[in-house]
GUPA-424700 format. One line per 3 residues: number of its first residue (from 0); for each residue x, y, z of N, C-alpha, C. Coordinates in nm, 4 decimals. Layout:
GUPA-424700
NUM	X:Y:Z:X:Y:Z:X:Y:Z | ...
This chain:
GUPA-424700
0	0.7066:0.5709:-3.3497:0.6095:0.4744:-3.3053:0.5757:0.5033:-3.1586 | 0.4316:0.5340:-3.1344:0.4201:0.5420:-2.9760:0.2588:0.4499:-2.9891 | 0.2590:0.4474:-2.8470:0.1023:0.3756:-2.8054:0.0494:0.5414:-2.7791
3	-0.1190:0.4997:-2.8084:-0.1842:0.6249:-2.8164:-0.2090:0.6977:-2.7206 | -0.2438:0.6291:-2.5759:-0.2475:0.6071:-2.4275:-0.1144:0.7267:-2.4331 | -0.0219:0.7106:-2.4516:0.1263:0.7739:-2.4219:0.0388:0.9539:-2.4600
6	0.0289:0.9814:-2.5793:-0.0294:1.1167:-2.5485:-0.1347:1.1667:-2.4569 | -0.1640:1.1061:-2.4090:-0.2824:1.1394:-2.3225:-0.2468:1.2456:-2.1973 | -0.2977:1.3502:-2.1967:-0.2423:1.4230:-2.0654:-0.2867:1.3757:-1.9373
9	-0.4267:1.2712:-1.8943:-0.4301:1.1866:-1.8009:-0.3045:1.0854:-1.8245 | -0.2819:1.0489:-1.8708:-0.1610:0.9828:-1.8562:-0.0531:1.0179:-1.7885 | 0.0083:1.1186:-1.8779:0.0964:1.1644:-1.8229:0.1235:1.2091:-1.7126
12	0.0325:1.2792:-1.6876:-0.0131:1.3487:-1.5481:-0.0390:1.2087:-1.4204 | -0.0608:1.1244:-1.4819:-0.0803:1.0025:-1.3643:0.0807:0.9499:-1.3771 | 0.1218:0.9512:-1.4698:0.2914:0.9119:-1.4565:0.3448:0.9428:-1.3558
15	0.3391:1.0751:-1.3594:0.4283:1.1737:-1.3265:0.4085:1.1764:-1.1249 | 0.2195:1.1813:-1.1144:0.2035:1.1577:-0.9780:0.2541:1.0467:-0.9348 | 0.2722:0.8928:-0.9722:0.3043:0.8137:-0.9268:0.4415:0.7968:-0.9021
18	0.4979:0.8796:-0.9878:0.6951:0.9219:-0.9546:0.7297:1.0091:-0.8215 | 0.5982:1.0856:-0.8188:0.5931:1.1616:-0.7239:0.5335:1.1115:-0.5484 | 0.5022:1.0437:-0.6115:0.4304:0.9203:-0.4360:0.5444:0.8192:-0.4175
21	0.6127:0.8384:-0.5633:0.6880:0.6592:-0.5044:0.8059:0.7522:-0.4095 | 0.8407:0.8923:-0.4351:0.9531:0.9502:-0.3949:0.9336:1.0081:-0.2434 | 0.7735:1.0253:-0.2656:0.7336:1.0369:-0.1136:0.7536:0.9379:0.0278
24	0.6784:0.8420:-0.0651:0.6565:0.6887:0.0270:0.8035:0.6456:0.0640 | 0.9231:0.6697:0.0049:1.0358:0.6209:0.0433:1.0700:0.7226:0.1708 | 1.0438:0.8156:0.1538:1.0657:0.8925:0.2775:0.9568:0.8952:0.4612
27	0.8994:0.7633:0.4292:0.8283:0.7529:0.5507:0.8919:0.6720:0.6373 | 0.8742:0.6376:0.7533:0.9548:0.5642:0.8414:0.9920:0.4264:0.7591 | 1.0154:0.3616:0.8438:1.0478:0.1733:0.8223:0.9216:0.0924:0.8399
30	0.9100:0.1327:0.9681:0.7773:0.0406:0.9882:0.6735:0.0806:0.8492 | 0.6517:0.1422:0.8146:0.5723:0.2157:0.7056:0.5641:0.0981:0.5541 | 0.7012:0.0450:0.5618:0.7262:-0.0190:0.4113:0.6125:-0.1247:0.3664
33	0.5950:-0.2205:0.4210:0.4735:-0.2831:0.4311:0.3274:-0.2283:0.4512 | 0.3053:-0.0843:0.4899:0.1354:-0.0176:0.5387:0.1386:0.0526:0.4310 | 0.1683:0.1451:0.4591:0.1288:0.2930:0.3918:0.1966:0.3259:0.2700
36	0.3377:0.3154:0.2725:0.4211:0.3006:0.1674:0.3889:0.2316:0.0474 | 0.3630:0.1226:0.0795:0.3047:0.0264:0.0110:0.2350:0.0897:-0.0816 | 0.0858:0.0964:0.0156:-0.0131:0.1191:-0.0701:-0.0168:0.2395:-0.1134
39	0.0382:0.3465:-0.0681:0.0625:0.4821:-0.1633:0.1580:0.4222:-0.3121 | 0.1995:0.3552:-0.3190:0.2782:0.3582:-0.4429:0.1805:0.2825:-0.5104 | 0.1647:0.1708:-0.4856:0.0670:0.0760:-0.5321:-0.0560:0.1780:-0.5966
42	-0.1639:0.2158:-0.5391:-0.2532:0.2863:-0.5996:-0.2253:0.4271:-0.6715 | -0.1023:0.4736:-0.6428:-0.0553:0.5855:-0.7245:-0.0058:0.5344:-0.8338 | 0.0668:0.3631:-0.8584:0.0799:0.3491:-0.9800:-0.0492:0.3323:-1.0742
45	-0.1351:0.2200:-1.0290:-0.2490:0.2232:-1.0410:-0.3450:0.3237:-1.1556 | -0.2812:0.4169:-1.1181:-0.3714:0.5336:-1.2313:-0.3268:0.5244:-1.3749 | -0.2247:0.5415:-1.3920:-0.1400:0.5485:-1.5160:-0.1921:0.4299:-1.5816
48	-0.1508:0.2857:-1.5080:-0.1788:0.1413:-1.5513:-0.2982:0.1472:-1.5958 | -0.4084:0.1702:-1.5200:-0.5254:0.1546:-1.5628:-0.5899:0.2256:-1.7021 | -0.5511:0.3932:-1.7182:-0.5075:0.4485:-1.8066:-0.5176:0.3946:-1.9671
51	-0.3836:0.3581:-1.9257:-0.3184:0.2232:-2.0477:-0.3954:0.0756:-2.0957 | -0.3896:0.0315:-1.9772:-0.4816:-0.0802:-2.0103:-0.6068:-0.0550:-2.0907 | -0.7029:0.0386:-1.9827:-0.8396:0.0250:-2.0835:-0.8411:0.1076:-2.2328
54	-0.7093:0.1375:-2.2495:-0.7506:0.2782:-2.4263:-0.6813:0.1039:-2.5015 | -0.6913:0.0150:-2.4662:-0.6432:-0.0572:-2.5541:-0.6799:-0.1762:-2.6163 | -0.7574:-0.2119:-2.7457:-0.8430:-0.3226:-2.7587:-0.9681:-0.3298:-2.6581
57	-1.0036:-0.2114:-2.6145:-1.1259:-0.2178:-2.5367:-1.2532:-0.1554:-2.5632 | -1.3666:-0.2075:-2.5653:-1.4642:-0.0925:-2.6085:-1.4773:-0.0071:-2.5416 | -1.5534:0.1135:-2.5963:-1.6006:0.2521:-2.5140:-1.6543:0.2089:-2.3678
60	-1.7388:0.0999:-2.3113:-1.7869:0.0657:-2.2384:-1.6610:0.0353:-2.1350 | -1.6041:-0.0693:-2.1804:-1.4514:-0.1391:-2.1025:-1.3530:-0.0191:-2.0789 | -1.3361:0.0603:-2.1379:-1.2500:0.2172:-2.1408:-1.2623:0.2853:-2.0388
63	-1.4128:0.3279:-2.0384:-1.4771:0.3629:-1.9238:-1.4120:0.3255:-1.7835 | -1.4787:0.2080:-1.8033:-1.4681:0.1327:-1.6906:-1.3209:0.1351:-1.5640 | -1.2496:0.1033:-1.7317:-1.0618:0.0988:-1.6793:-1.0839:0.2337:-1.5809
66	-1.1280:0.3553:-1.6618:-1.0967:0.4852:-1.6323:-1.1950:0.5275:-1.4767 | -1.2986:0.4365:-1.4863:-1.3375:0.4568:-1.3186:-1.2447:0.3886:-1.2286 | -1.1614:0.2914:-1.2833:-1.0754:0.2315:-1.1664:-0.9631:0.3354:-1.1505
69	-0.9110:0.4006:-1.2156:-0.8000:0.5210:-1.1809:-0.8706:0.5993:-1.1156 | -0.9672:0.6523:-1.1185:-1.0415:0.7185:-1.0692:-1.0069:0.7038:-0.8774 | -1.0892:0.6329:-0.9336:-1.1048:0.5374:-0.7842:-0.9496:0.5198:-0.7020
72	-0.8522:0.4816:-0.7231:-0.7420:0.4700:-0.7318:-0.6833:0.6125:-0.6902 | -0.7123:0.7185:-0.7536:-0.6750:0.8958:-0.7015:-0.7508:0.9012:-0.5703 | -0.8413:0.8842:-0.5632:-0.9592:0.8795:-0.3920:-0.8548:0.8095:-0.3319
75	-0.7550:0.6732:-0.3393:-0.6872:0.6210:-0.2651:-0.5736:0.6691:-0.1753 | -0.5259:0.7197:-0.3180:-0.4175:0.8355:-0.3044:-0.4118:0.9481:-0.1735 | -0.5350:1.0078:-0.2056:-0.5787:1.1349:-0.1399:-0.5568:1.0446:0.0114
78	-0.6869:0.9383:0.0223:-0.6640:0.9241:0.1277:-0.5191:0.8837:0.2223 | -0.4315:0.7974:0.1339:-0.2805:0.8136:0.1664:-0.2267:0.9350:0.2208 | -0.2825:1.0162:0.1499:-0.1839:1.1667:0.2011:-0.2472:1.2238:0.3643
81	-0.3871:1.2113:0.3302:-0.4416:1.2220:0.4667:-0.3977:1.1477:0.5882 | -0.3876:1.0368:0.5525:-0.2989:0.9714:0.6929:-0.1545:0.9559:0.7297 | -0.0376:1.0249:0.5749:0.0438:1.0984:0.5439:0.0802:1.2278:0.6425
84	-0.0425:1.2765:0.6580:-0.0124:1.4744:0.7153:-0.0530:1.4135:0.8355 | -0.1486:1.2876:0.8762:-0.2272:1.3161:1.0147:-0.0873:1.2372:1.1114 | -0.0488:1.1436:1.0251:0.1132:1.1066:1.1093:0.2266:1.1388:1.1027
87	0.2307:1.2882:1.0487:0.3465:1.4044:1.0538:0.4598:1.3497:0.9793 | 0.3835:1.2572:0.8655:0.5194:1.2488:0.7561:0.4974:1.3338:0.6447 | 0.4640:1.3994:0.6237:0.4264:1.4928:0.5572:0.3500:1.6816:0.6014
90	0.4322:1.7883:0.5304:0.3812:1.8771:0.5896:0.2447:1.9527:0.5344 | 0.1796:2.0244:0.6053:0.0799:2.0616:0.5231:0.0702:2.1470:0.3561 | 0.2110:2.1887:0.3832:0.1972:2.2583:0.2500:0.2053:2.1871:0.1207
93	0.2993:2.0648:0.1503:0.3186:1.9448:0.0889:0.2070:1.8777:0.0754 | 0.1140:1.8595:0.1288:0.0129:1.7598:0.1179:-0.1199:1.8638:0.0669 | -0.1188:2.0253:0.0483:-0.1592:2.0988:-0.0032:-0.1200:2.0539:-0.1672
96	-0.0186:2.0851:-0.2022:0.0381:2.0541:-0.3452:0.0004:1.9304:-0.3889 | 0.0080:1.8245:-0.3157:-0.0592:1.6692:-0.3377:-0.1743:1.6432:-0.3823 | -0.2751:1.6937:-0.3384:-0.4269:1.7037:-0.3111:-0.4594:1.7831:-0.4209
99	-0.4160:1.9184:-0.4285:-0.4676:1.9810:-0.5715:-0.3890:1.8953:-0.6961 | -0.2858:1.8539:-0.6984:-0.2781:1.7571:-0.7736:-0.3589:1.6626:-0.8710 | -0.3787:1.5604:-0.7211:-0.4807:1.4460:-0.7339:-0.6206:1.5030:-0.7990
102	-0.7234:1.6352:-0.7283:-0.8032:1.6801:-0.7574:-0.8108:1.7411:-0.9168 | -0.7037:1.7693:-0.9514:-0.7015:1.8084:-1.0751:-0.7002:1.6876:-1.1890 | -0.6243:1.5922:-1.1449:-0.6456:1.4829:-1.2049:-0.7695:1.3847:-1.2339
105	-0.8394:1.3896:-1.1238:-0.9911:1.3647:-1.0841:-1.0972:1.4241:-1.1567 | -1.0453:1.5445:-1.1992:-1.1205:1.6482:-1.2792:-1.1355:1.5978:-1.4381 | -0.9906:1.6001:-1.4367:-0.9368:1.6000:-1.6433:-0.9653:1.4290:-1.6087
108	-0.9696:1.3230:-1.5492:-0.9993:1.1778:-1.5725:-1.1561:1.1522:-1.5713 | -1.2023:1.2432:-1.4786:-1.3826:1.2661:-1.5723:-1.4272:1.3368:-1.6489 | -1.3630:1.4179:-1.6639:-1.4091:1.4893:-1.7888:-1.3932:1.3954:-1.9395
111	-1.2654:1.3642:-1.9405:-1.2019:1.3046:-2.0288:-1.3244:1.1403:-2.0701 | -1.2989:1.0986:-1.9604:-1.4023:0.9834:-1.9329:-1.5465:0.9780:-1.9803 | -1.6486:1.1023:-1.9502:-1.7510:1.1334:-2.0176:-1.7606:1.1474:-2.1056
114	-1.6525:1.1918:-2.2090:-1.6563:1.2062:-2.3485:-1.6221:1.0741:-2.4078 | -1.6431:0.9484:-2.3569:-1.6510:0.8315:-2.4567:-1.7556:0.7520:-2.4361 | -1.7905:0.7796:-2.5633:-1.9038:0.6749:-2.5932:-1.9103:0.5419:-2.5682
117	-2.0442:0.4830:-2.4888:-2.0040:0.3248:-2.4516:-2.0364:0.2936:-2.5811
């Protein structure tokens, strides 16, 4: 028995980034826990959730929709990492690997996205 959402390689792939931000974000200062931390985990979970939510009892239209909010949600991300590398908690090569990440995800979540019918 699985939910259908669960095969999805946007899915997974948003899982997996958000395991990967939450492991980041713990490694930023203190003061951080409340700013940045925060919201890097927050909108890195964000993708997956949204994901899930809209493949479920939703029309093609509402699906969509869910799937522009992850969307949207990876742009968040990115920008996290950017102010990530610009306040030297993060190195560039690291925030290299991040970014093609996210971008790849951005890719396969519109692609994926265009192919449903409202």
């Amino acid at each position: 028995m699985r939910f259908k959402f669960e095969d999805l390689i946007i899915w997974q792939k948003g899982m997996d980034l958000g395991e990967s931000m939450n492991s980041l974000a713990r490694a930023f200062p203190n003061d951080e826990v409340f700013n940045l931390s925060s919201q890097l985990k927050r909108a890195s979970d964000s993708i997956a959730l949204n994901i899930s939510e809209g493949s479920i009892l939703q029309s093609g239209k509402e699906y969509r929709k869910f799937l522009g909010y992850a969307i949207r949600s990876i742009g968040e991300v990115v920008t996290c990492l950017h102010k990530a590398k610009r306040r030297d908690y993060i190195s560039e090569q690291d925030f290299q690997t991040y970014y093609k990440n996210c971008f790849d995800l951005m890719n396969m979540t519109i692609a994926f996205r265009n192919k449903i019918n409202e």
